[in-house]
C-alpha positions, 0 to 999 in steps of 0.5 A: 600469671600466664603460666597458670592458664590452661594451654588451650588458653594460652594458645588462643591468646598467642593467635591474636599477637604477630610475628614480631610478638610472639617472637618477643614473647619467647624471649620473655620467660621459659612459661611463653616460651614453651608455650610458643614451640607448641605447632598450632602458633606457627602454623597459624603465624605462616597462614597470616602471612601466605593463606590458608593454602600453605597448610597442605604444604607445610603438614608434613614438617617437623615443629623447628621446621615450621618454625624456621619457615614462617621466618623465611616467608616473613622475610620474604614478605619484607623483601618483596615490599623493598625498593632496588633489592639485589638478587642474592644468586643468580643462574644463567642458562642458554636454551634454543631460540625456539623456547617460548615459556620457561616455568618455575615447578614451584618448591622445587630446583627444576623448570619446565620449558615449552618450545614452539613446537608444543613440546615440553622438557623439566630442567633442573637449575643446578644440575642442569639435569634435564627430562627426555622432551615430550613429543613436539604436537607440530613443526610450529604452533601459535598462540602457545601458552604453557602454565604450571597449576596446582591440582591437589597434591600434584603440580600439573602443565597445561598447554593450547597452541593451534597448528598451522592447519588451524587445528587446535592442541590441549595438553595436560601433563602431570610433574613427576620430579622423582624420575623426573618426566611428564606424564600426559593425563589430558590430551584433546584435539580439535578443529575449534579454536580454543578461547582459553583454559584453566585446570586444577582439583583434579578437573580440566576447563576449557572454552572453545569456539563451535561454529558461531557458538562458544562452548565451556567444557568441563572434564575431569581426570585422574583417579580411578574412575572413568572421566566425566565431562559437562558441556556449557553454553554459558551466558554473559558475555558477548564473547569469550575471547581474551577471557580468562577462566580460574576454578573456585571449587569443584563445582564453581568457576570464574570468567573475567574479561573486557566486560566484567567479572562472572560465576558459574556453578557446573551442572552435573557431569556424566560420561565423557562423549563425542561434544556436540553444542547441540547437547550444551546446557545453557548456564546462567551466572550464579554471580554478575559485575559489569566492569571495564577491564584494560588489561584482557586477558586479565591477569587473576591471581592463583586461587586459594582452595583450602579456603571456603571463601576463595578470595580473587585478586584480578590486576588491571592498570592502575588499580587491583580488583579484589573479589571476596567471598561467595557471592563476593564481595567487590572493592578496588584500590588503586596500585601505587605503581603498574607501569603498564607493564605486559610481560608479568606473572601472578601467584596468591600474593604477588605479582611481578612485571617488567616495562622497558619504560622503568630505568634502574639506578644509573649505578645499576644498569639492566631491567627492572621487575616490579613487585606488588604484594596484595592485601591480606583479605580476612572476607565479609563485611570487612571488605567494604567497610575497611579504610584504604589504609587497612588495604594496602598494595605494596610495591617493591622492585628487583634490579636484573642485570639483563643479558646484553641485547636481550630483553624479558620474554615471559616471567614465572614467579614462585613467591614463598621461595624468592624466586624469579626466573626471566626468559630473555630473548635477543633482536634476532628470532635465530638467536639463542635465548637466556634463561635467568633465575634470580633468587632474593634470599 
């Protein structure tokens, strides 16, 4: 009877069943089986599984391609959620004790790692090909962070740190694997301090201090038009400091901290000029939730924007704060197991962590990483009303044979790959360190 359905028909009913079904489904008769080669059921298979964001990835694939994806994240997906998995590869590099970050480019065979000094350098993992390094920004720089962020079809590296003179660094460098280098779209120095920052969608946000003011300025890049900046006094906060700040579009951004969770809508931007606090908009929040956080900056996962709702998973210990929909709606759900573990990296679906309090198996010795797989949000009211039962966290853990004398530095976590990579660092700050990359398929 199937069959004698219109295709149309036929593909509306596939999109209701899982994975599972529709593989069973294609073993059923030559009719399901033809039907379920048709594109629109695969890609709607993978969108179950990772979000609507893997459809600009996934466009340019061949049907079999496709299909043989959504196999691969599937089973990732399961083993991400199983307890003591061991990695299936393992590649162990050595790089300088004066390497602070090492990153996964996400999708790709290559690292970016940021040294102390402020400069950066793209390594690949099987070749050991490396770039030419940026130019170091000073002989030392603290409070460095380096994190790899999607900006449209880009992948983009953003940098703070602040020199010993007290003057604070920005840098935005665009990923470029074909020759391979970085290329500077954004570079700012000032006298400020910088609070925290953010880029994505071809635009750049940042918070820094201005006397006894705070200020949030954003500032576009790319394209051909000449960049445009706005510069906010926002008010909701007592302060911004140890905030953490995601785009939810291109005229809407987040700020989360101890205090609670806030949304801001950006006035319209003009022509890039000399920031003054005095020239500031003062911004109210379009949306406001008091809540305590003990973990701050806290830790947001990475923010789907081809979706109209965005949906933003902030984990605290103990428990996962879910925020769907704009304005959002707000539930949390307590984490079956966090560890309060520091050292931890987050994407759209996961999270990983490590504590040196967590033991392996007796018969696996070495450091245990902590994977969590948050629930998949459908948005609305089913936020609220679901039962506890229809989201849940997931907990799974890998088992690392860790570097003798070494302990984890900084974690980066490409999801839909299986990849982990773990910066190991050892007792000593003249010692080299240990770049690990772990894959789990």
């Amino acid at each position: 009877m199937f069959q004698h359905f219109p295709l149309d028909i036929q593909l509306e009913i596939l999109l209701y069943l899982s994975l599972q079904d529709i593989l069973n489904a294609r073993a059923t008769c030559r009719s399901l089986y033809s039907a379920t080669e048709h594109r629109t059921v695969w890609q709607y298979a993978i969108s179950a599984i990772v979000g609507s964001s893997i459809r600009a990835h996934t466009s340019l694939l061949s049907n079999g391609d496709l299909r043989r994806e959504t196999l691969k994240v599937a089973r990732l997906q399961t083993l991400w959620c199983m307890e003591d998995v061991e990695p299936t590869s393992v590649i162990t590099l050595t790089c300088p004790e004066n390497v602070k970050f090492a990153r996964i480019i996400p999708g790709s065979d290559w690292l970016v790692v940021a040294s102390d000094n402020g400069s950066l350098r793209l390594r690949n993992i099987r070749t050991n090909q490396a770039s030419l390094s940026t130019p170091s920004v000073a002989p030392f720089l603290e409070y460095l962070t380096c994190e790899v962020l999607s900006s449209g079809e880009d992948n983009v590296v953003l940098s703070t740190g602040t020199d010993l003179d007290g003057t604070s660094h920005l840098l935005l460098h665009r990923v470029d694997l074909t020759v391979p280098s970085l290329e500077v779209v954004v570079s700012l120095t000032f006298p400020e301090k910088i609070l925290t920052a953010t880029a994505g969608l071809n635009l750049i946000l940042y918070a820094s201090t201005a006397g006894e003011d705070e200020l949030v300025v954003a500032r576009s890049f790319g394209g051909d038009r000449p960049a445009e900046q706005v510069v906010m006094d926002i008010d909701a906060f007592t302060t911004l400091e140890d905030s953490t700040m995601a785009l939810l579009g291109s005229h809407r951004f987040f700020v989360s901290n101890s205090y609670g969770f806030a949304i801001f809508e950006m006035p319209p931007m003009t022509p890039v000029q000399v920031i003054d606090h005095h020239s500031a908009i003062s911004v109210e929040p379009f949306w406001f939730l008091d809540c305590d956080l003990l973990v701050y900056p806290p830790i947001i996962s990475h923010v789907d924007w081809m979706h109209r709702s965005p949906n933003v998973m902030i984990l605290d210990y103990h428990c996962l704060h879910i925020l769907s929909g704009i304005p959002p709606l707000h539930r949390t759900i307590s984490l079956p197991t966090r560890d309060d573990g520091d050292v931890t990296a987050i994407g759209t679906r996961h999270a990983a962590w490590w504590n040196p309090m967590v033991s392996p198996p007796l018969s696996a010795p070495g450091v245990t990483i902590r994977i969590c797989t948050f629930p998949m949000i459908h948005g609305g009211s089913h936020l609220e009303e679901a039962s506890a039962e229809e989201f849940p966290v997931r907990v799974g853990s890998l088992l690392v044979d860790e570097p003798e004398d070494q302990t984890p530095e900084s974690i980066s976590l490409d999801e839909w790959a299986g990849r982990l990579c773990i910066l190991f660092r050892g007792e000593s700050d003249s010692e080299d360190k240990t770049i690990m990359l772990l894959d789990i398929l």
